[in-house]
C-alpha positions as CSV (number, residue, x, y, z in Angstrom):
1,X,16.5,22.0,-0.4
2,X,19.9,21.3,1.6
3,X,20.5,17.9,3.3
4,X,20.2,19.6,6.6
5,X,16.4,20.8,6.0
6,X,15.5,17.2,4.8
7,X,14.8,15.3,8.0
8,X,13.4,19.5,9.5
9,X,10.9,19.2,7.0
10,X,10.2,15.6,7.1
11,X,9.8,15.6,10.7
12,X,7.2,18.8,10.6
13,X,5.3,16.9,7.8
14,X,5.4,13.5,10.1
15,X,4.4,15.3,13.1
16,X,1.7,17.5,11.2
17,X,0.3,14.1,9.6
18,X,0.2,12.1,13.5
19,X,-2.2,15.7,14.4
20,X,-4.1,15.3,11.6
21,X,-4.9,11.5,12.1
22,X,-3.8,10.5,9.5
23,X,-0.9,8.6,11.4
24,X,-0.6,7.2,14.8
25,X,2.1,8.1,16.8
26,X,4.3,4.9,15.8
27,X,3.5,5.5,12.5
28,X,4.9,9.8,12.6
29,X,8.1,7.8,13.0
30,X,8.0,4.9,10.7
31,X,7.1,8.0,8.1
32,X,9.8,10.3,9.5
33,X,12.9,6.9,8.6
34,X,11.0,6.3,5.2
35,X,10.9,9.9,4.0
36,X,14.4,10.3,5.1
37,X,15.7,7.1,3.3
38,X,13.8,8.2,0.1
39,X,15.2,11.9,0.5
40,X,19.0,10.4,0.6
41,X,18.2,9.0,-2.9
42,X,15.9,11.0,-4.4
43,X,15.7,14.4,-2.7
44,X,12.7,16.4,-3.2
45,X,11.8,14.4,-6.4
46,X,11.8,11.0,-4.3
47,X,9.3,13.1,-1.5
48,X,7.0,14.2,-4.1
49,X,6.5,11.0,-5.4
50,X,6.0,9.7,-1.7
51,X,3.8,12.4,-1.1
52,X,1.5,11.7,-3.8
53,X,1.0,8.0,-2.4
54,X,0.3,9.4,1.1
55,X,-1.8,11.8,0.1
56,X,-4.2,10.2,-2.2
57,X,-4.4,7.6,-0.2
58,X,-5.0,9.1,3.1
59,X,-7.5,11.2,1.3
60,X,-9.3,8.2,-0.2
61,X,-9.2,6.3,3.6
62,X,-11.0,9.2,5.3
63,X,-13.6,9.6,2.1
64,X,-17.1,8.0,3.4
65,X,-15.3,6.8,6.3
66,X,-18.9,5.4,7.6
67,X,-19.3,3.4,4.6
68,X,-16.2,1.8,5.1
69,X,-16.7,0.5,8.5
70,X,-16.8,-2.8,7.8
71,X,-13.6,-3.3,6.8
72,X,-11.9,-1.3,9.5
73,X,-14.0,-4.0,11.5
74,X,-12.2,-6.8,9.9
75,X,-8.7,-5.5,10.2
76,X,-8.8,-3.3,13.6
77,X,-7.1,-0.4,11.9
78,X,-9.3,2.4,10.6
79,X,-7.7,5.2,8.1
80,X,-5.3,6.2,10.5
81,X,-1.8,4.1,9.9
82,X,0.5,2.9,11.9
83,X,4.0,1.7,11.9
84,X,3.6,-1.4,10.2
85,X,1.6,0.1,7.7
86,X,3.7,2.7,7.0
87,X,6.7,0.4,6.8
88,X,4.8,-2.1,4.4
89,X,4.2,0.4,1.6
90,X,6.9,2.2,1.8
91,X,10.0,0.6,3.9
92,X,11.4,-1.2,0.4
93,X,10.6,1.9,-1.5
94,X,13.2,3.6,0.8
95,X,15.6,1.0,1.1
96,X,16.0,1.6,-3.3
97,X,16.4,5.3,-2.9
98,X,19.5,4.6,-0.4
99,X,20.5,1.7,-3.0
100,X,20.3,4.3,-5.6
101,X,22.6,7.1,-3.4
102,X,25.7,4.6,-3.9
103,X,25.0,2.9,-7.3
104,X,23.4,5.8,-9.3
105,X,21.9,3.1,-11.1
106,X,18.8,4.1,-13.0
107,X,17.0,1.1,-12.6
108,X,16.4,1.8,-9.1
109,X,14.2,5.1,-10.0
110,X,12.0,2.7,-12.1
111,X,12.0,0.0,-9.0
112,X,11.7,3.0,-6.6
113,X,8.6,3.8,-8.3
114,X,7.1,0.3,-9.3
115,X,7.0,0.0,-5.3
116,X,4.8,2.9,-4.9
117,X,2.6,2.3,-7.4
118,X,1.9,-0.9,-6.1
119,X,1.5,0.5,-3.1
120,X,-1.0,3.2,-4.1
121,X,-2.5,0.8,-6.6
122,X,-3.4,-1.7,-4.0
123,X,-5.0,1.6,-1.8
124,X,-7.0,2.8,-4.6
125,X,-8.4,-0.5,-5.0
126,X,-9.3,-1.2,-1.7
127,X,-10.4,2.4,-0.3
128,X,-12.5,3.3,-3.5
129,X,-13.5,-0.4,-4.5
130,X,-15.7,-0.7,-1.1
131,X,-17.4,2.0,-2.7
132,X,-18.9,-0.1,-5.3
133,X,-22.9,-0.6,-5.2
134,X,-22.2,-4.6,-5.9
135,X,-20.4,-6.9,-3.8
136,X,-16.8,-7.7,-5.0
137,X,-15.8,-11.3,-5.9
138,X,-13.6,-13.8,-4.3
139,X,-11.1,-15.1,-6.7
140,X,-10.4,-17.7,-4.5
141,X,-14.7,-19.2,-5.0
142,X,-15.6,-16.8,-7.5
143,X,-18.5,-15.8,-5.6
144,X,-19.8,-12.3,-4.5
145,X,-18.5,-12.1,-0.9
146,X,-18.6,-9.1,1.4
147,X,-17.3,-6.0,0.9
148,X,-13.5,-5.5,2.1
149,X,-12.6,-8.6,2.1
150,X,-9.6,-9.8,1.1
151,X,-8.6,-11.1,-2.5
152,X,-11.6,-10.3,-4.2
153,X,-12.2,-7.9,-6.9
154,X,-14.7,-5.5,-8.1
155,X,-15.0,-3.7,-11.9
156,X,-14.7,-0.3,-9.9
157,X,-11.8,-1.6,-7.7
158,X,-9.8,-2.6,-10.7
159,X,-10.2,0.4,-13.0
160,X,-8.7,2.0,-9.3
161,X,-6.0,-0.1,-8.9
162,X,-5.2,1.0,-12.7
163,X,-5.6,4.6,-11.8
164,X,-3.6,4.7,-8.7
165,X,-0.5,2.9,-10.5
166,X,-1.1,5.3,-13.4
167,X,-0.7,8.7,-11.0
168,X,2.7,7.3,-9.4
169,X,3.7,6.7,-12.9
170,X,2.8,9.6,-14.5
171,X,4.5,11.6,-11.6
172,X,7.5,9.6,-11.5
173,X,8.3,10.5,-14.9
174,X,7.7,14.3,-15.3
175,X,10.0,14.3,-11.8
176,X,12.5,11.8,-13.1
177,X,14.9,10.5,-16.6
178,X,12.4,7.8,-16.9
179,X,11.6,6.7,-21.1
180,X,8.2,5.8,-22.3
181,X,9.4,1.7,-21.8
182,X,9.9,2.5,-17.7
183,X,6.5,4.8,-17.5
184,X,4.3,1.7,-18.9
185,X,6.6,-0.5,-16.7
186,X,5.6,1.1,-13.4
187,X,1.9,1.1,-14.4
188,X,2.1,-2.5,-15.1
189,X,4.2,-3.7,-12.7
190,X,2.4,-1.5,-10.5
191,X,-0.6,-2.5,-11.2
192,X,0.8,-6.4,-11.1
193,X,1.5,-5.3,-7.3
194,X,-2.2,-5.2,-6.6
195,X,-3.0,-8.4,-8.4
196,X,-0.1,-10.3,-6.4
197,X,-2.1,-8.6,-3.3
198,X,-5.5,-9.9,-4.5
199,X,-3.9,-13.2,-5.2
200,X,-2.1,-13.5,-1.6
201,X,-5.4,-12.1,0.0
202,X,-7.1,-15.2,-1.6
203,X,-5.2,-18.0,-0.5
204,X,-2.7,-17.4,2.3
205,X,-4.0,-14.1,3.9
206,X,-5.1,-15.5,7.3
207,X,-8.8,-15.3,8.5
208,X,-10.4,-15.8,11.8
209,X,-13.9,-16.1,12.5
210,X,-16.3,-15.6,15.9
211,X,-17.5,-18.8,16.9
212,X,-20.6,-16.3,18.7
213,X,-21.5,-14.1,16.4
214,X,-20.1,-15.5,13.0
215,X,-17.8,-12.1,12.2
216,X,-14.9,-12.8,10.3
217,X,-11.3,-10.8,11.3
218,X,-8.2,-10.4,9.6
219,X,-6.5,-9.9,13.4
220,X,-6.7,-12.4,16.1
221,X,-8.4,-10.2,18.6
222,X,-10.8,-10.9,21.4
223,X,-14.1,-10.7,20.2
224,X,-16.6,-12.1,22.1
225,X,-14.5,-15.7,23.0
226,X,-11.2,-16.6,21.5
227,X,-11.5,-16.6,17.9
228,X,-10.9,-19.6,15.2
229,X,-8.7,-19.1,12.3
230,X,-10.6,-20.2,9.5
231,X,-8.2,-19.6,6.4
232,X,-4.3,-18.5,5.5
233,X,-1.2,-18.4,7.7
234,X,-0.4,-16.4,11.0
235,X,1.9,-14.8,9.6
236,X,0.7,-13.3,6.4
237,X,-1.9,-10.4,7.8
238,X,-2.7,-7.8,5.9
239,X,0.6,-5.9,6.0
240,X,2.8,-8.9,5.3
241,X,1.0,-9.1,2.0
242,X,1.1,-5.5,1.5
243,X,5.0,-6.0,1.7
244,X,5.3,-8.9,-0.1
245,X,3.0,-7.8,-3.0
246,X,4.9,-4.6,-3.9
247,X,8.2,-6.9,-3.6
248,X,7.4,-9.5,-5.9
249,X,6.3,-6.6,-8.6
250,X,9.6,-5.4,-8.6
251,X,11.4,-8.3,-8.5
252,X,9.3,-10.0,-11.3
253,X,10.8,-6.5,-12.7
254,X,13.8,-7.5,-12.5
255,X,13.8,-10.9,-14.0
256,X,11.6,-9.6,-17.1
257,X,13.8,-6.5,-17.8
258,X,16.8,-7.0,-16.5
């Protein structure tokens, strides 16, 4: 595939994607830069890899979508993503494929893909975690708590995040020069990622809660009066800890290995 039908078929796959729900109209061009940055570095290879993220986990959003509405009630944002979304799982994963274009560094395939698999590992977890038949458990009181909420864990929401990392892994390196040392590295690291997330979701995540009707909300939106926030920082939502989580995997990578 030339250079020139890179951003063609990015765009047809963007706009094809915003049709489909599965994005939202900021989000068809968040996912439009991000495929192109990853397709300077990585060509095809790079997309594939991406593609298996989005894919999966749009797939696992939309999969008992009724079941899940809880947590879209606690985040305002159902399975279709938006900008921000998009740019949180995969905005740093793009900006090492352009890194890559002028170093030709190998180590940026293995961060590349460490970034995704956080990304996907954190998905898996959350998407088919609220599928579990017990409620998950806060690591921050290490009680059962409700399900989708942030930084707790589940048995089935774990062996997830494990999967999901273990997927980008496994097709990072049939697509890519990656030895056995970097394939265990993006699972664990990957999978690190969604810890981190967990982690973050625990203690700084911010949380506001319905002085009416006792709801709690990751957003601060009008409910039914002005809500109060109740846990966390303003500024760490949902995506800023999506961003931050796959960042701090890879640069733990970094200090570890390099």
């Amino acid at each position: 595939m030339s250079s020139i039908i890179y951003p063609i078929f990015i765009f047809f796959v963007s706009y094809y994607a915003f049709k489909r729900r599965s994005l939202t109209k900021s989000g068809a061009i968040a996912a439009f830069f991000v495929g192109t940055g990853i397709a300077i570095g990585f060509g095809y290879k790079g997309l594939i890899v991406l593609g298996v993220f989005f894919v999966s986990s749009s797939m696992f959003s939309k999969y008992k979508g009724k079941t899940k509405q809880s947590m879209a009630e606690k985040t305002q944002k159902g399975s279709t993503r938006d900008a921000l979304q998009v740019m949180a799982n995969g905005g740093f994963a793009a900006i090492a494929s352009i890194v890559y274009y002028f170093t030709k560094d190998s180590i940026w395939i293995t961060v590349f893909s460490i970034l995704l698999a956080a990304a996907n590992s954190d998905t898996w977890a959350s998407e088919i975690g609220s599928l579990s038949k017990k409620n998950p458990i806060s690591v921050r009181t290490w009680k059962p708590t409700e399900t989708g909420t942030s930084g707790a864990i589940s048995v089935l929401g774990t062996w997830a995040a494990l999967a999901g990392a273990f997927v980008i892994a496994l097709t990072a390196i049939v697509l890519f020069p990656i030895h056995l040392g970097g394939f265990v590295s993006i699972i664990l690291f990957g999978f690190l990622g969604n810890v981190i997330d967990t982690i973050l979701g625990a203690f700084v995540q911010v949380e506001y809660k319905c002085p009416v009707c006792g709801k709690i909300f990751e957003t601060k939106w009008k409910c039914h009066e002005s809500l109060v926030k109740i846990k966390g920082f303003a500024l760490f939502n949902n995506d800023m800890v999506n961003v931050l989580s796959g960042l701090l995997a890879a640069l733990l990578y970094f200090v570890f290995f390099q």
